[in-house]
NUTOR-150401 format. One record per residue (C-alpha): residue number from 1; residue in three letters; x, y, z. Coordinates in pm, whole numbers. Example, Ala and Ser with C-alpha at 12.3 -4.5 7.8 and 13.67 -1.06 7.14 Angstrom:
2
(1; 'ALA'; (1230; -450; 780))
(2; 'SER'; (1367; -106; 714))
REM end
This chain:
112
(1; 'UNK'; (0; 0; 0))
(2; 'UNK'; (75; 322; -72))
(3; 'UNK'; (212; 560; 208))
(4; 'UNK'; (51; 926; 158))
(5; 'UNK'; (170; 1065; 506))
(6; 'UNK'; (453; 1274; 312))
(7; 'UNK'; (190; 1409; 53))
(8; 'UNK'; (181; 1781; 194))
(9; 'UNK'; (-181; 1793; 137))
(10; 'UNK'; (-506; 1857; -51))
(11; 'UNK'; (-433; 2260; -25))
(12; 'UNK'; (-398; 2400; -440))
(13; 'UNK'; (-109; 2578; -360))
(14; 'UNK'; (95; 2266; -244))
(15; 'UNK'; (102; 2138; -607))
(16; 'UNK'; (-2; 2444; -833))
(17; 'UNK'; (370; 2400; -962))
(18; 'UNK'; (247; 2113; -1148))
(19; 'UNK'; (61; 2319; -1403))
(20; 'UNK'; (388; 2479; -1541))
(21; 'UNK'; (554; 2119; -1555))
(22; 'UNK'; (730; 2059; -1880))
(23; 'UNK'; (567; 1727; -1872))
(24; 'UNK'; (203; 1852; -1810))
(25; 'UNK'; (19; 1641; -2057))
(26; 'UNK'; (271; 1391; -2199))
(27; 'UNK'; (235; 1039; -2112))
(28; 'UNK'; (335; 981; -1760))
(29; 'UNK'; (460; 602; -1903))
(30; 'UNK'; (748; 805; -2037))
(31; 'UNK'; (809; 913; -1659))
(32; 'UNK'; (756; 530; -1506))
(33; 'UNK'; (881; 201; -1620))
(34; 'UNK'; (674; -107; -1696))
(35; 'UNK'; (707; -378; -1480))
(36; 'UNK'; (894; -609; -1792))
(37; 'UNK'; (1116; -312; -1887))
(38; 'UNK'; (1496; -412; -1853))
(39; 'UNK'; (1844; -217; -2003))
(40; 'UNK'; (1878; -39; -2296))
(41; 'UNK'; (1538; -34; -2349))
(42; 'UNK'; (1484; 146; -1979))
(43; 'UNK'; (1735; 401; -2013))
(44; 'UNK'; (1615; 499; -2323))
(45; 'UNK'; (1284; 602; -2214))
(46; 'UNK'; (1468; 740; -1896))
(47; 'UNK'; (1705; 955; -2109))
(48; 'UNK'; (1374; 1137; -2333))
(49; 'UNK'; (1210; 1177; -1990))
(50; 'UNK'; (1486; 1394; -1863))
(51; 'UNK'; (1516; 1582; -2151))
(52; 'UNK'; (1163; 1697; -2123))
(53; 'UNK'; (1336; 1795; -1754))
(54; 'UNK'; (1585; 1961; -1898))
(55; 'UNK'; (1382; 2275; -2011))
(56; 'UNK'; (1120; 2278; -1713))
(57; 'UNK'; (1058; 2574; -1540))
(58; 'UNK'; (962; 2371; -1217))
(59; 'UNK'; (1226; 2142; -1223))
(60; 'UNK'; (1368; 2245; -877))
(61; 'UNK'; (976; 2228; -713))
(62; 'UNK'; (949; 1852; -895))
(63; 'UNK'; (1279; 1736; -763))
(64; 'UNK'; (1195; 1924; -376))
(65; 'UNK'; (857; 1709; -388))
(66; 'UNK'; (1019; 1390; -478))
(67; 'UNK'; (1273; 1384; -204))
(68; 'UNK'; (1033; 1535; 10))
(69; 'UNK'; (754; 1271; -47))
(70; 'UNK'; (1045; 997; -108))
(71; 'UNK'; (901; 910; -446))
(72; 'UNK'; (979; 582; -535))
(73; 'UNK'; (924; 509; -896))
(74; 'UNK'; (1008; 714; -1144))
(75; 'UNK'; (1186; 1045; -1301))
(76; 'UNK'; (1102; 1316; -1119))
(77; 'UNK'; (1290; 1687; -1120))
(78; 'UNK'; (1549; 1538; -1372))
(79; 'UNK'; (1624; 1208; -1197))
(80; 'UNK'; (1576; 882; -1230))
(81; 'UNK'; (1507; 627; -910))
(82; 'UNK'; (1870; 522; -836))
(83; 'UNK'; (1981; 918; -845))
(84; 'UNK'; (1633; 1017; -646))
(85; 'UNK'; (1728; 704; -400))
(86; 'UNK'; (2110; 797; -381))
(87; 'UNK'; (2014; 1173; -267))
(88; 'UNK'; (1746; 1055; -39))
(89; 'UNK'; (2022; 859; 184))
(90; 'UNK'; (1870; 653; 445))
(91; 'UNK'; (1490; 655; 505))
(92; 'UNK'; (1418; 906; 784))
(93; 'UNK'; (1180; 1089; 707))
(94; 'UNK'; (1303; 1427; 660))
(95; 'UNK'; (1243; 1684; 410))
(96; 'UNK'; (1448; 1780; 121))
(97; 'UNK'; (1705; 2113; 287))
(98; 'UNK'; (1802; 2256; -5))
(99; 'UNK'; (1766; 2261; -400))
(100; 'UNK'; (1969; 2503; -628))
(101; 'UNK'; (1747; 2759; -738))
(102; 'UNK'; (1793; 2778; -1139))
(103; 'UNK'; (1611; 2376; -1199))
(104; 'UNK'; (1930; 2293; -1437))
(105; 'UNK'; (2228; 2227; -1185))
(106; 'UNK'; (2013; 2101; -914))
(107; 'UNK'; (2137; 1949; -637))
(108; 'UNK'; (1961; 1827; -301))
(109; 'UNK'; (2012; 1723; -44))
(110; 'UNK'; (1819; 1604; 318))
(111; 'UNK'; (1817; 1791; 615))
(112; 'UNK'; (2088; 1676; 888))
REM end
């Protein structure tokens, strides 16, 4: 099951950043892989989903929400799940500190 405790709730201005998202009506099976999906196939699709990252004005607010909410599955802010999972760290529970302000160089990282 799902855990929704780290959504930061119903409230429109908690995810009003979505409707400038780069990715705001492209398939979202670009963004997560299919159960069977293995290799070259994989980081192909992973590769065209961050370059429709690349140009997104709300990359920074993606990537805060993923660390944030501890997204599991797919490319969120730019990143795939072994880069989300890497800046993560440990599972504690804390919210992402900081994110570099321009969405292109972006790098996170979670509270000490």
């Amino acid at each position: 099951m799902t855990d929704v405790s780290r959504l930061p709730g119903a409230a429109p201005h908690h995810w009003e950043w979505q409707l400038r998202a780069a990715c705001r009506g492209t398939d979202s099976s670009l963004f997560f892989h299919p159960a069977d999906e293995r290799g070259k196939a994989r980081h192909e699709r992973e590769e065209k989903a961050k370059r429709v990252c690349g140009g997104c004005p709300v990359r920074a607010a993606c990537l805060r929400h993923a660390l944030e909410t501890r997204e599991r599955f797919g490319v969120w802010g730019g990143l795939g799940e072994q880069e989300l999972r890497a800046l993560a760290g440990p599972a504690r529970g804390r919210p992402a500190e900081q994110c570099g302000p321009d969405g292109r160089d972006v790098v996170c990282r979670t509270a000490a």
